[in-house]
FIKOLTOR-594436 format. One record per residue (C-alpha): residue in three letters; y, x negated, z negated. Coordinates in nm, 2 decimals. Example, Ala and Ser with C-alpha at 12.3 -4.5 7.8 and 13.67 -1.06 7.14 Angstrom:
<sites>
ALA, -0.45, -1.23, -0.78 .
SER, -0.11, -1.37, -0.71 .
</sites>
This chain:
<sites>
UNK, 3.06, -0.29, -1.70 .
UNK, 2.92, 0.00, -1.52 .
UNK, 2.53, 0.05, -1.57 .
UNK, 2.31, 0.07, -1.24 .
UNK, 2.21, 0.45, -1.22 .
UNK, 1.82, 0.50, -1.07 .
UNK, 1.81, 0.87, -0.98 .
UNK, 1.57, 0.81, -0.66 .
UNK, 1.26, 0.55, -0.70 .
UNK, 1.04, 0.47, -0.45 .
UNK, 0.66, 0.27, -0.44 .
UNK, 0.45, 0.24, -0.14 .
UNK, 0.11, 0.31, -0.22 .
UNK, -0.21, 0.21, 0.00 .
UNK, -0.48, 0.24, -0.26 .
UNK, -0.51, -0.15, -0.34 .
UNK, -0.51, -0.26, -0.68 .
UNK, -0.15, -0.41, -0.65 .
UNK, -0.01, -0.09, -0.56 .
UNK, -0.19, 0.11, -0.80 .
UNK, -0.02, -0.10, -1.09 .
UNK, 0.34, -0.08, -0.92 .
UNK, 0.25, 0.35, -0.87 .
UNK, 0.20, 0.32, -1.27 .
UNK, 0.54, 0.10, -1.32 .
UNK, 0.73, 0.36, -1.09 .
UNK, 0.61, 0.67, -1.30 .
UNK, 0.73, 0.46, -1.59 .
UNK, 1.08, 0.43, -1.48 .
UNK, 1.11, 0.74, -1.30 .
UNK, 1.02, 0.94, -1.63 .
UNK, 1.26, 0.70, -1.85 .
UNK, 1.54, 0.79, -1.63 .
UNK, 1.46, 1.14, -1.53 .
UNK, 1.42, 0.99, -1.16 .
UNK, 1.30, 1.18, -0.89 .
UNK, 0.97, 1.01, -0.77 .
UNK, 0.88, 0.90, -0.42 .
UNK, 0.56, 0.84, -0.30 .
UNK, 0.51, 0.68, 0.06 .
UNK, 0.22, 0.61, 0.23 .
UNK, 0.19, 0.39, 0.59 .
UNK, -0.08, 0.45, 0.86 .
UNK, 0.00, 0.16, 1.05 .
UNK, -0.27, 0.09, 1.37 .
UNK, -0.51, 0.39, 1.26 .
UNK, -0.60, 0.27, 0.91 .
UNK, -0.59, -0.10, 0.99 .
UNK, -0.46, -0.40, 0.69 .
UNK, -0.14, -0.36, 0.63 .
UNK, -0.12, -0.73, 0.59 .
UNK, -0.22, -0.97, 0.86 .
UNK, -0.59, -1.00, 0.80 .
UNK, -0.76, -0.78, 1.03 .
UNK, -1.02, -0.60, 0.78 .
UNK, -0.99, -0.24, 0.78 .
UNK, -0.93, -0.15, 0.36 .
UNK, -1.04, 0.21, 0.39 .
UNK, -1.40, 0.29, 0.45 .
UNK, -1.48, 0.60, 0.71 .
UNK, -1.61, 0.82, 0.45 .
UNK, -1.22, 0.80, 0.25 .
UNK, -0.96, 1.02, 0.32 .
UNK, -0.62, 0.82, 0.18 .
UNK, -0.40, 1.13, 0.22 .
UNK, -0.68, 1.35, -0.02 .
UNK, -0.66, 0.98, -0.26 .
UNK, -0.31, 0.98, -0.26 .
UNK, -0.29, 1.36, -0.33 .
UNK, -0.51, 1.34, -0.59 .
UNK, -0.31, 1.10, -0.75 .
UNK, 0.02, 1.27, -0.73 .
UNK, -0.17, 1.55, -0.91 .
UNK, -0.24, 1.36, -1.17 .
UNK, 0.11, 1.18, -1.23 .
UNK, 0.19, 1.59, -1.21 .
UNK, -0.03, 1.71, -1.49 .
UNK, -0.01, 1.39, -1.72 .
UNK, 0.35, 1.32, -1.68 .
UNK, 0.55, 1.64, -1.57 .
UNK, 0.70, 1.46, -1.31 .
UNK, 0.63, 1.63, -0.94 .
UNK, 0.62, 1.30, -0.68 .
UNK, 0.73, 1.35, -0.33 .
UNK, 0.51, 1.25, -0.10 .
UNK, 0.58, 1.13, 0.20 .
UNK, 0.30, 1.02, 0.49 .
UNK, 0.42, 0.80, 0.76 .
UNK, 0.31, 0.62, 1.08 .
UNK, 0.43, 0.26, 1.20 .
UNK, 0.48, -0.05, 1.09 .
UNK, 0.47, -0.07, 0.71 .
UNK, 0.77, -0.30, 0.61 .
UNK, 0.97, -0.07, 0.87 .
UNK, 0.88, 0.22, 0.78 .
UNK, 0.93, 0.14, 0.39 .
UNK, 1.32, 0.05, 0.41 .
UNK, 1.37, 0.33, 0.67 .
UNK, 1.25, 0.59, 0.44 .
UNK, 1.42, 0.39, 0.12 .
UNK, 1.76, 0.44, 0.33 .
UNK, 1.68, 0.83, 0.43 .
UNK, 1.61, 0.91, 0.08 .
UNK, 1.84, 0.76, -0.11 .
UNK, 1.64, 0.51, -0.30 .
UNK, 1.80, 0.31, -0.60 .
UNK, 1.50, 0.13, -0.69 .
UNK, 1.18, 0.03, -0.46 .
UNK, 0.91, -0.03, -0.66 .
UNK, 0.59, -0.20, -0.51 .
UNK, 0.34, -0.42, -0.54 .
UNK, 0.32, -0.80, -0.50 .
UNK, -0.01, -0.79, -0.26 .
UNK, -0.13, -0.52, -0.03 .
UNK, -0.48, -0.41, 0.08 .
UNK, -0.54, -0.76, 0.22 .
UNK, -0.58, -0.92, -0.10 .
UNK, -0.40, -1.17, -0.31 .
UNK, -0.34, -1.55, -0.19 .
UNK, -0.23, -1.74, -0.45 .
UNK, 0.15, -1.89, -0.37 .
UNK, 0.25, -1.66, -0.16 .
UNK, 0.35, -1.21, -0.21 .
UNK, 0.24, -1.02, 0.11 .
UNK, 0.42, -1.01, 0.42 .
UNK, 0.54, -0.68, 0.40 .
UNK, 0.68, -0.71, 0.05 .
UNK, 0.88, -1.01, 0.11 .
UNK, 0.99, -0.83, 0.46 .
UNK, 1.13, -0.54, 0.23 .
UNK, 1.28, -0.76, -0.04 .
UNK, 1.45, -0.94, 0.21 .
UNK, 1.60, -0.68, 0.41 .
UNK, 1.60, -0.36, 0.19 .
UNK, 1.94, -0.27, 0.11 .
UNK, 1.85, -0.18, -0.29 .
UNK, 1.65, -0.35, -0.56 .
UNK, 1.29, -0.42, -0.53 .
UNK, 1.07, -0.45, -0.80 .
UNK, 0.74, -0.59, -0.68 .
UNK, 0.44, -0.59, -0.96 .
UNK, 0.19, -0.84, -0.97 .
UNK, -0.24, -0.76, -0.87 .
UNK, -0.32, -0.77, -1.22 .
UNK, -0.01, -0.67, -1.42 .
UNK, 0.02, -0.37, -1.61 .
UNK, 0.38, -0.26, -1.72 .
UNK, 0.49, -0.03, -1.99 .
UNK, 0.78, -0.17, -2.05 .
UNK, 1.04, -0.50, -2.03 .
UNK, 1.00, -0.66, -2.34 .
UNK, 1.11, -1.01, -2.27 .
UNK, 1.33, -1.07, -1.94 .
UNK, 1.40, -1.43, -1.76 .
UNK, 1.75, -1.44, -1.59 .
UNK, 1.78, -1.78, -1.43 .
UNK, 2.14, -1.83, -1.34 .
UNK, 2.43, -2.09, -1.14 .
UNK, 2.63, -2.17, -1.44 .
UNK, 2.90, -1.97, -1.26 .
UNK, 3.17, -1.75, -1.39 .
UNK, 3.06, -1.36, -1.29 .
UNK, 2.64, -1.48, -1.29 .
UNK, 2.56, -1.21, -1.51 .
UNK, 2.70, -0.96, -1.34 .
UNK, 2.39, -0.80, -1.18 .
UNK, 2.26, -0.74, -1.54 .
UNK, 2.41, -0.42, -1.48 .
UNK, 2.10, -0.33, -1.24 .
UNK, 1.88, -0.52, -1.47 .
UNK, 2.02, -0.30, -1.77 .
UNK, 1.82, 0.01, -1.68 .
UNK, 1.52, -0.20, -1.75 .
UNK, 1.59, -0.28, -2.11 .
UNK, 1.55, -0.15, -2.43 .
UNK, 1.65, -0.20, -2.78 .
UNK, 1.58, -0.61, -2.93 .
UNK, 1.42, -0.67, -2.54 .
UNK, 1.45, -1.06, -2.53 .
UNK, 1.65, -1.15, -2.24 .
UNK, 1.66, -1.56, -2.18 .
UNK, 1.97, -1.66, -1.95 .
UNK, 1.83, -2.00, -1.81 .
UNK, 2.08, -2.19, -1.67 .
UNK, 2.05, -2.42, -1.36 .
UNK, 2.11, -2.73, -1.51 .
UNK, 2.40, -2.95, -1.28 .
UNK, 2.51, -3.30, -1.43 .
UNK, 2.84, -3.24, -1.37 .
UNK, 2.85, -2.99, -1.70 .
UNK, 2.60, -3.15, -1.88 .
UNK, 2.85, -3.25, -2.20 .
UNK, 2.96, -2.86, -2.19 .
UNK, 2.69, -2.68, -2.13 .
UNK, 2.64, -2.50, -2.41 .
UNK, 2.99, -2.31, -2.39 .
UNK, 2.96, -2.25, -2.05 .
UNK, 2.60, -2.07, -2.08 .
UNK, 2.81, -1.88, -2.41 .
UNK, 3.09, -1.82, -2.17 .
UNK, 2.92, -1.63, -1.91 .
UNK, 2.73, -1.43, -2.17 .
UNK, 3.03, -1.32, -2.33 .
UNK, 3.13, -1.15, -2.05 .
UNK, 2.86, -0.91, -2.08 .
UNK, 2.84, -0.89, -2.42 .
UNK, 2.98, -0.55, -2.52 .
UNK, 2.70, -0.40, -2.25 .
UNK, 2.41, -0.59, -2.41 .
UNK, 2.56, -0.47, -2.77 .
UNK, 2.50, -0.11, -2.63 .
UNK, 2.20, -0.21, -2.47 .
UNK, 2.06, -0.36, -2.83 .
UNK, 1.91, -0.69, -2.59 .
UNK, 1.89, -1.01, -2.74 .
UNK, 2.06, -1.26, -2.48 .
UNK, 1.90, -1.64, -2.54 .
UNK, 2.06, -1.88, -2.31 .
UNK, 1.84, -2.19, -2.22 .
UNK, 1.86, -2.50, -1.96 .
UNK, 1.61, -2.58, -1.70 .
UNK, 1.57, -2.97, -1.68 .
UNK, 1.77, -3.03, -1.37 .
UNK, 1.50, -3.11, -1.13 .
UNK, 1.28, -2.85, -0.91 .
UNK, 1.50, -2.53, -0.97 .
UNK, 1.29, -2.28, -0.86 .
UNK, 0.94, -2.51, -0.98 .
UNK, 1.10, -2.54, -1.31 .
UNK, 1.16, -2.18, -1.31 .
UNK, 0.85, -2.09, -1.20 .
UNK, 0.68, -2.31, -1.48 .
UNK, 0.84, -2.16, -1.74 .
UNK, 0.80, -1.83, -1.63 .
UNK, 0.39, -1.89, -1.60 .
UNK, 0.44, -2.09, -1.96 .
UNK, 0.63, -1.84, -2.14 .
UNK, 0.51, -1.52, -1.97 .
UNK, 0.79, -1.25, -1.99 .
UNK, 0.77, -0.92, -1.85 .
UNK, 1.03, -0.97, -1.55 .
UNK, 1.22, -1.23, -1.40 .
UNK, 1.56, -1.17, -1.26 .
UNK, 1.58, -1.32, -0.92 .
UNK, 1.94, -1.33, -0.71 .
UNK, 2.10, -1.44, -0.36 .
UNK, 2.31, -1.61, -0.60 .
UNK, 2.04, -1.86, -0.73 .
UNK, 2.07, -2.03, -0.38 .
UNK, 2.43, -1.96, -0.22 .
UNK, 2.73, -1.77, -0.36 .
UNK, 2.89, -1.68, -0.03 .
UNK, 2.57, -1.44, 0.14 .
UNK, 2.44, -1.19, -0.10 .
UNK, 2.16, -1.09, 0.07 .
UNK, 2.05, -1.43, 0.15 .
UNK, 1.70, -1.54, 0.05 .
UNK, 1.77, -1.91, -0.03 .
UNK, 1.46, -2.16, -0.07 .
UNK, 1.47, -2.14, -0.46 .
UNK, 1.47, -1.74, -0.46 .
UNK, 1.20, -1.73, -0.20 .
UNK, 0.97, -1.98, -0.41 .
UNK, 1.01, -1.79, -0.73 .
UNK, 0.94, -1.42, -0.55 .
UNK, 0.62, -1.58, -0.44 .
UNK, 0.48, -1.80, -0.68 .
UNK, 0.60, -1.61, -1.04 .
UNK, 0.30, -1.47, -1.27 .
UNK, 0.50, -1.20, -1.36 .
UNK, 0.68, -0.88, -1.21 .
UNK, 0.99, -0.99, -1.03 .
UNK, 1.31, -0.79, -1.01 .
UNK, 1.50, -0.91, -0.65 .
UNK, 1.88, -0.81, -0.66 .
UNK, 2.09, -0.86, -0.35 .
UNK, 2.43, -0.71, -0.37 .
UNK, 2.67, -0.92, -0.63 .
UNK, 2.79, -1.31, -0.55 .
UNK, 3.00, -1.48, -0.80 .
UNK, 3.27, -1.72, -0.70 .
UNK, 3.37, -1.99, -0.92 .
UNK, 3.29, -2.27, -1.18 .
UNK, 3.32, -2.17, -1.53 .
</sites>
């Protein structure tokens, strides 16, 4: 299995708590891999929300450029990593997978909730907008989540042969004894083999998790809700990241955003990793 390589990561940044947490997350994984760092921030209707509520989230008296360059000082001095920063007009979910495209971007890091605030249920417009058409991985951090690192991962998966192969994007994200629960989508069909087929597709990634030093716990989810049961579980057992995949809704469009995918991007707890680029085909 080739490995996912993140040379280029980008997080939009406008100053709300949200962002400042996925700014923090990107400076994380940018200095792991020796990434260079992208910084990008949208004026979009002269300093209005970039959401849809219609309060202005900077004040007169603040200057977001002289914020933001502050900032990338900082990351500078503390880190040794020199951000590029890039200051753009126009719409904000636009503007975010144009620039992702121009520069390159292997991994968009952002957060879950812009300036307008969080509403519970539900990510902000512009996130999901970029999740669902950016052509690379997003990473979208939660309000009030700090992330150092990926301890404990939740991969929900179709029991299908080839489910795991996006771990090799989710790979750059581990390290050695991270706890990585496969949770399979429970059909009735399988239900007196399910053990071995949940063993099955592990094994097919097993010699990359060996070199990875990640601790692969497959688990069933009840059968019911999918993505409530997912969800749940998630919020119960609190991991780092959850894995989240076309595949989890359809096998034949990659970069479709099923009902179960979409529920799980806005309801999870926790930092969600969205991957749209492998399907798998077949039953194991």
């Amino acid at each position: 299995m080739s490995v996912y390589k993140i040379s280029n990561v980008l997080v939009p940044v406008d100053l709300s708590e949200s962002s400042l947490n996925a700014l923090d997350t990107a400076v994380s994984i940018a200095k792991k891999h020796k990434a260079a760092l992208q910084v990008l921030h949208v004026d979009e209707n002269s300093f209005q929300t970039i959401e849809d509520v219609g309060t202005p989230y900077f004040s007169n008296s603040v200057n977001p450029v002289d914020v933001i360059n502050a900032l990338v000082g900082a990351i500078q001095h503390t880190h040794g990593i020199k951000p590029a920063v890039f200051m753009e007009e126009g719409n904000v979910a636009e503007t975010i997978i144009k620039t992702a495209f121009l520069q390159h971007t292997d991994l968009i890091v952002m957060g879950s909730h812009g300036a307008s605030g969080y509403r519970d249920g539900f990510i902000g417009n512009n996130t999901y907008a970029v999740i669902k058409h950016s052509s690379c991985p997003v990473l979208s951090v939660p309000q009030k989540r700090k992330l150092s690192g990926f301890k404990k991962i939740l991969f929900p998966i179709r029991p299908v042969a080839g489910a795991l192969m996006p771990y090799e994007v989710v790979s750059p994200f581990t390290h050695p004894s991270t706890l990585m629960e496969v949770m399979g989508i429970n059909y009735r069909m399988i239900i007196d083999i399910a053990d071995s087929v949940l063993e099955t597709i592990v094994s097919e990634i097993k010699e990359q998790l060996k070199k990875d030093g990640v601790i692969a716990r497959p688990l069933w989810s009840g059968g019911h809700s999918i993505a409530d049961e997912i969800v749940n579980y998630a919020n119960k057992t609190n991991p780092d990241l959850v894995v989240v995949t076309s595949a989890l809704d359809v096998t034949s469009k990659p970069r479709y955003i099923g009902p179960h995918a979409q529920k799980i991007i806005h309801c999870s707890k926790a930092a969600v990793l969205s991957i749209k680029k492998l399907s798998v085909p077949s039953l194991v």
